[in-house]
C-alpha positions in Angstrom: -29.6 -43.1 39.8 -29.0 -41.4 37.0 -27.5 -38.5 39.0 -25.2 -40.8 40.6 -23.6 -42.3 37.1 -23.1 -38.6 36.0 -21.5 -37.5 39.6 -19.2 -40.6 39.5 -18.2 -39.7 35.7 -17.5 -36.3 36.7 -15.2 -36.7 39.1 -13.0 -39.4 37.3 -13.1 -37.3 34.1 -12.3 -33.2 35.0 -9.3 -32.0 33.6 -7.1 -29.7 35.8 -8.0 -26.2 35.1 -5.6 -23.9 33.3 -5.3 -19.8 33.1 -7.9 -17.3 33.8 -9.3 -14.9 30.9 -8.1 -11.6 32.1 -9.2 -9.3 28.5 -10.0 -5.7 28.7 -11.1 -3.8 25.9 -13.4 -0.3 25.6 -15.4 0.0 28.1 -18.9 1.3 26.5 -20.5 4.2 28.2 -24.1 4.6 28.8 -26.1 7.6 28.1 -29.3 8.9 29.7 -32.5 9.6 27.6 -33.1 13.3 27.5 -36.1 14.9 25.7 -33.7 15.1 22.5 -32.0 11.5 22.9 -29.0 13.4 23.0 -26.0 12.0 25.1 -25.0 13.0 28.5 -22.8 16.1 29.7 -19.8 15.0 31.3 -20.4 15.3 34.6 -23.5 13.3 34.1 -22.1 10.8 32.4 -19.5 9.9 34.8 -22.1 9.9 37.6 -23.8 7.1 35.0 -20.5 5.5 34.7 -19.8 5.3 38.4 -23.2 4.6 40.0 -25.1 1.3 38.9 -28.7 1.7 36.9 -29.9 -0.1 39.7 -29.5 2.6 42.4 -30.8 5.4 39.7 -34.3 3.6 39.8 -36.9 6.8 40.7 -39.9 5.5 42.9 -42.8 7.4 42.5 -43.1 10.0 45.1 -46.3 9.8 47.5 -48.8 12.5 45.7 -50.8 14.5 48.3 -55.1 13.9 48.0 -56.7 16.6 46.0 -58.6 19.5 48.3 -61.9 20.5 47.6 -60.4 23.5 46.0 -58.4 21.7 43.6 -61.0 19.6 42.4 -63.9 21.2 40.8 -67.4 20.1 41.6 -67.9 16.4 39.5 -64.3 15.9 39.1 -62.3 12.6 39.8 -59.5 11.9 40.5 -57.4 8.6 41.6 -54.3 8.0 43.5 -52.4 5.5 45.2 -52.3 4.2 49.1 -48.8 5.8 50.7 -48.5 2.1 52.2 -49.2 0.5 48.2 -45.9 3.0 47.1 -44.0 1.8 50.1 -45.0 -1.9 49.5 -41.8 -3.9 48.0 -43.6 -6.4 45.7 -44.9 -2.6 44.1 -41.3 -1.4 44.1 -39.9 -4.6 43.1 -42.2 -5.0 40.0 -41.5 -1.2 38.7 -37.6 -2.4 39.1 -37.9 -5.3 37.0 -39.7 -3.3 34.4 -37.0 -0.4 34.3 -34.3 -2.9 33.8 -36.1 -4.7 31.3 -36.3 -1.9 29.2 -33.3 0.0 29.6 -31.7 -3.6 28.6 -33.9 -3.2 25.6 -32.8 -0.2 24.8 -29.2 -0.5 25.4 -28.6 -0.5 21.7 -30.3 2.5 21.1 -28.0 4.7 24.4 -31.7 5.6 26.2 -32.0 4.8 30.0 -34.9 5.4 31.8 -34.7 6.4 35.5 -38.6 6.9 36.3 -41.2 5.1 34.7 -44.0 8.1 36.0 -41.9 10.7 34.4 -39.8 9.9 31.3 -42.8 7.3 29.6 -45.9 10.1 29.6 -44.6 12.0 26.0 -44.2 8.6 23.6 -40.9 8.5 22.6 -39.5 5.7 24.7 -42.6 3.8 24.4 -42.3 4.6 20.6 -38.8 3.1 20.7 -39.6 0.3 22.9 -43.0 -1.1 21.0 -40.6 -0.8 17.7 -37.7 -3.1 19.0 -40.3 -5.3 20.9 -42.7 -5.9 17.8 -40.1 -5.4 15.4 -42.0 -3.2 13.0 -41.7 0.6 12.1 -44.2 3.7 13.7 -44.5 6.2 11.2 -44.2 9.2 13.7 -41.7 12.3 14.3 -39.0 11.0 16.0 -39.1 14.2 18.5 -41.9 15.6 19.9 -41.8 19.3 21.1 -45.0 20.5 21.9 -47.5 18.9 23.9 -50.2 18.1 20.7 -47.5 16.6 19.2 -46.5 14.5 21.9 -49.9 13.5 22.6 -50.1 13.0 18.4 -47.2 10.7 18.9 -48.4 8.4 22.2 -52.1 8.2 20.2 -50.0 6.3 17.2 -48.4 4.5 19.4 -51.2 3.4 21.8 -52.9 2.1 18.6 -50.3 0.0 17.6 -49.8 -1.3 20.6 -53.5 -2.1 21.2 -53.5 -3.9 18.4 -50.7 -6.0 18.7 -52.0 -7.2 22.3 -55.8 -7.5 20.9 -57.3 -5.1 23.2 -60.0 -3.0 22.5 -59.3 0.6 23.4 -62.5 0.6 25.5 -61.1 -2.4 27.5 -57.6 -1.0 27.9 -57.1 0.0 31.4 -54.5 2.9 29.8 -55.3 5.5 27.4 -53.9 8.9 25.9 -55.1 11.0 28.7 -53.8 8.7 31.3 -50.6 8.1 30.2 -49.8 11.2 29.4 -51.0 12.9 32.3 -48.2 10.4 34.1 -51.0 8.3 35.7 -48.5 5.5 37.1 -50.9 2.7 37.3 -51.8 3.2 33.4 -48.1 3.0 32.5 -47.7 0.0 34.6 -50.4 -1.9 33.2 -49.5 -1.3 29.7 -45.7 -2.3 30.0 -47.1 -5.3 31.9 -48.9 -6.3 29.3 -46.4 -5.9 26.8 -43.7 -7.5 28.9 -46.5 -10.7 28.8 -46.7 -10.4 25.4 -43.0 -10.5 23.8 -41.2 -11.6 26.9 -43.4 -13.9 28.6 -40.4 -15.1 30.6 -39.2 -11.8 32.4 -39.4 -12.6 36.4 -42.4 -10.3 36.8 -43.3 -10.5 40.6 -46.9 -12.1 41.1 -49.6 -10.8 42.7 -49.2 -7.1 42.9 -51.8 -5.3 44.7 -52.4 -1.9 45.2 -55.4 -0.1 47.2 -56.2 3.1 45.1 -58.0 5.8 46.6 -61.0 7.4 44.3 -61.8 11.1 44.9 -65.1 12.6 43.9 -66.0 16.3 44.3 -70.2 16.1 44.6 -72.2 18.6 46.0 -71.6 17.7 49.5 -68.2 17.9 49.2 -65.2 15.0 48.7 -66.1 11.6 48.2 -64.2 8.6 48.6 -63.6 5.5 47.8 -61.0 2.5 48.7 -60.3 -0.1 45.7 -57.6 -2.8 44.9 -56.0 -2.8 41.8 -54.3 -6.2 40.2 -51.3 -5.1 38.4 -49.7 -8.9 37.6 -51.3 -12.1 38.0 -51.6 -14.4 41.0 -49.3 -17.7 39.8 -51.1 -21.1 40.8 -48.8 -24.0 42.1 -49.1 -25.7 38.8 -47.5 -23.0 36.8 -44.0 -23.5 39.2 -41.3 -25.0 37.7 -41.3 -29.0 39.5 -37.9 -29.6 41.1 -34.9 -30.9 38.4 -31.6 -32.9 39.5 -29.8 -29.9 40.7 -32.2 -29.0 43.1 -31.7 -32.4 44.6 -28.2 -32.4 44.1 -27.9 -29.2 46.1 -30.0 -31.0 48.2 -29.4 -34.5 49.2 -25.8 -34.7 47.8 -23.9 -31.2 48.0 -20.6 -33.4 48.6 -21.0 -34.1 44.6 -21.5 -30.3 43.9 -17.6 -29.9 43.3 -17.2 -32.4 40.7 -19.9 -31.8 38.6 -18.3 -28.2 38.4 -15.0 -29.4 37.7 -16.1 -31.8 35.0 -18.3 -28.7 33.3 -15.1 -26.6 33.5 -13.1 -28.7 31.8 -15.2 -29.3 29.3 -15.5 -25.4 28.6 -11.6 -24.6 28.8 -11.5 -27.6 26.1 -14.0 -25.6 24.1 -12.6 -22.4 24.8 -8.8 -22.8 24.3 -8.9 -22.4 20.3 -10.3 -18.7 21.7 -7.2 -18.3 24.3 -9.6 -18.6 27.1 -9.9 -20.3 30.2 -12.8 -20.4 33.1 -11.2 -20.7 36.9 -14.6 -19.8 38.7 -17.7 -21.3 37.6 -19.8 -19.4 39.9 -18.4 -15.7 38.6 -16.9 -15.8 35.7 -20.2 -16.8 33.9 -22.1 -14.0 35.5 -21.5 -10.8 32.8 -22.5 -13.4 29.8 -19.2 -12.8 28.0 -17.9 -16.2 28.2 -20.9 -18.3 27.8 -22.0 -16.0 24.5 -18.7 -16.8 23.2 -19.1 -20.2 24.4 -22.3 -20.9 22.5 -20.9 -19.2 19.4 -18.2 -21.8 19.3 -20.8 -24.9 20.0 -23.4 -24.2 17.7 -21.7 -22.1 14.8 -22.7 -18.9 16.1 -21.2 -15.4 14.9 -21.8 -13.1 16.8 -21.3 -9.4 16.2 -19.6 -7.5 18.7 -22.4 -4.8 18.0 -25.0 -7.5 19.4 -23.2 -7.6 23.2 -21.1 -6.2 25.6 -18.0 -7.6 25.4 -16.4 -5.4 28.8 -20.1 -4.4 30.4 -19.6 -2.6 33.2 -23.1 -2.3 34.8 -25.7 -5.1 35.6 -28.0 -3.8 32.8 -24.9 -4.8 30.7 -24.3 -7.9 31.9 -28.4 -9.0 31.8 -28.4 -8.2 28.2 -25.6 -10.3 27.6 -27.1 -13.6 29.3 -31.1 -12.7 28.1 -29.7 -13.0 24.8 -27.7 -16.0 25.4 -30.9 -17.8 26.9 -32.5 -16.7 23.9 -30.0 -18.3 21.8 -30.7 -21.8 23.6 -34.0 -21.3 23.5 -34.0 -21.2 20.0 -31.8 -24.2 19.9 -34.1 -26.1 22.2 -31.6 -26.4 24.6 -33.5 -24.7 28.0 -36.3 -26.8 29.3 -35.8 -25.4 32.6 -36.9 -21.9 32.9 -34.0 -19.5 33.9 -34.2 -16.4 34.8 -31.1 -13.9 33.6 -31.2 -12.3 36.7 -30.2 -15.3 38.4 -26.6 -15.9 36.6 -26.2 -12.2 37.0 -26.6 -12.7 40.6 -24.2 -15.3 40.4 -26.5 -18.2 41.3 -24.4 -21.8 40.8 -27.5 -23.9 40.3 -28.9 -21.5 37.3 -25.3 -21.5 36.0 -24.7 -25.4 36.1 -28.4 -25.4 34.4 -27.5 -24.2 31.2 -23.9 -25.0 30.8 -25.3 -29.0 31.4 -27.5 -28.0 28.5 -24.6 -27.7 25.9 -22.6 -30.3 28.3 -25.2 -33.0 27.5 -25.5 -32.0 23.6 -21.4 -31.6 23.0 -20.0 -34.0 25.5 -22.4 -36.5 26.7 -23.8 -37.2 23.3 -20.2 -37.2 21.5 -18.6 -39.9 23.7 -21.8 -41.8 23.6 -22.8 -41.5 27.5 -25.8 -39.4 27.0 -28.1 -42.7 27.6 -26.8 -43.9 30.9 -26.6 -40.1 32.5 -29.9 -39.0 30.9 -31.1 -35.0 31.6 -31.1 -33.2 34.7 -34.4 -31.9 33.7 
């Protein structure tokens, strides 16, 4: 019912649309971390420039079992299954955690392409436990040799294990394995840190992988088959129940089109004092420019341009544009639907209409006195 007032509103109230926002500034260029955190050559950096941070994503490479020969009597050694690197929900969750922290560290020019190979010496980690926690590591910035690099990932290991309460004994990462580029180690420990300040990323759940332990005894190799949780399994209860969207995408997609055009008027009004306009709901929302620029004009916001992207030109761009305005509604208590980022990026209508019927409700609804008889979507 309450769907039905709003949809019947809507479509006696939109406002035809007016021009398109067609700005074009700077476009800021991305850098790759090198061992020095200096910035690309030129070549490289056009290949950045050209080619999405998506597609530079290095999967691990499948690692060959140790011989007799290279293990030496009583050693072990563990490795993963060649079907648990192939496995997508494996592959999937190593993406989310790569974009995660290069969107992190966007500020800071440092892109990781291979979470087995660029996390093993410290320094990002260093950087990334720094902006996550907020606090300051009192370690050399750049670590040359390999004491000092393993110096560096101690510090920040300690730290870390602090801030997530675990007890190093318990940890299932350490110096030795991290820095010896043990891949489940790493994974584990950015899991738990992506649990800990950004218990909302879209981690995929239950990843499983079957790790092979090798033992040289006296006999010769010994093995051994286990299965490894890397992220939890999520119970029924813990999805999100169905909102009004979902069943007006459902049971009334005929209203679909109004509810848009009522939303897009509302944000041209809102947006005109900038000399901006919205044609497509569904794309123009997607990079975060206009809806970061739409909050700052609904709650009082001033927003640096230092804080965004305001001509990104990769998805890593664009996702830290609309984390940070989700984290700007959050704070306003304005989300009480979980959104995932990824989804506007993606261009998903349903996540899009979710938040812009957030500030809809608070700056519209509520101003011409018809929040009552509409109520919330959520």
């Amino acid at each position: 019912s309450e769907l039905v007032g709003f949809t019947s509103w809507c479509e006696k109230k939109w406002l035809p649309r007016t021009r398109v926002w067609d700005g074009a500034l700077l476009t800021l260029r991305e850098s790759r971390y090198a061992q020095s955190l200096a910035y690309l050559s030129g070549k490289a950096r056009e290949k950045m420039e050209s080619e999405p941070l998506y597609n530079l994503l290095q999967l691990p490479k499948e690692v060959d079992p140790p011989t007799e020969e290279e293990l030496p009597r009583g050693g072990k050694k563990k490795y993963l299954s060649p079907s648990s690197r192939r496995d997508p929900k494996f592959e999937e969750l190593q993406k989310v955690l790569m974009e995660w922290i290069n969107a992190t560290l966007l500020p800071e020019h440092i892109v990781v392409r291979s979470l087995e190979e660029d996390m093993f010496d410290g320094l990002i980690l260093h950087h990334l436990f720094q902006k996550l926690a907020a606090l300051k590591l009192e370690v050399e910035e750049i670590s040359l040799t390999s004491a000092s690099q393993r110096r560096k990932l101690g510090v920040v290991l300690e730290a870390a294990n602090q801030s997530l309460q675990v007890e190093e004994q318990q940890a299932k990462w350490s110096v030795e394995a991290i820095f010896n580029k043990d891949l489940l180690a790493t994974l584990h420990l950015l899991v738990a840190l992506a649990k800990r300040f950004q218990p909302d990323l879209p981690l995929p759940d239950n990843v499983q992988v079957e790790v092979i332990h090798i033992e040289s005894t006296r006999t010769g190799l010994k093995s051994d088959k286990l299965v490894e949780q890397l992220t939890e399994r999520r119970s029924h209860k813990d999805q999100p129940s169905q909102d009004a969207f979902d069943e007006l995408f459902k049971l009334a997609p005929e209203k679909v089109h109004a509810v848009k055009e009522a939303i897009v008027s509302f944000v041209n009004q809102k947006l005109e004092r900038l000399g901006l306009s919205v044609q497509s709901l569904d794309t123009q929302f997607a990079d975060g420019v206009i809806l970061l620029l739409l909050i700052g004009q609904l709650e009082g916001f001033f927003l640096h341009l230092k804080e965004f992207y305001l001509t990104p030109s990769s998805p890593t761009e664009m996702l830290h544009n609309v984390t940070l305005a989700l984290e700007l509604l959050k704070d306003e208590g304005l989300l009480s639907y979980p959104v995932n980022p990824e989804d506007i990026v993606n261009k998903d209508a349903k996540s899009t209409l979710r938040i812009l019927y957030s500030l809809f409700q608070k700056h519209a609804l509520r101003a011409e006195g018809n929040r009552a008889p509409y109520g919330t979507p959520n």
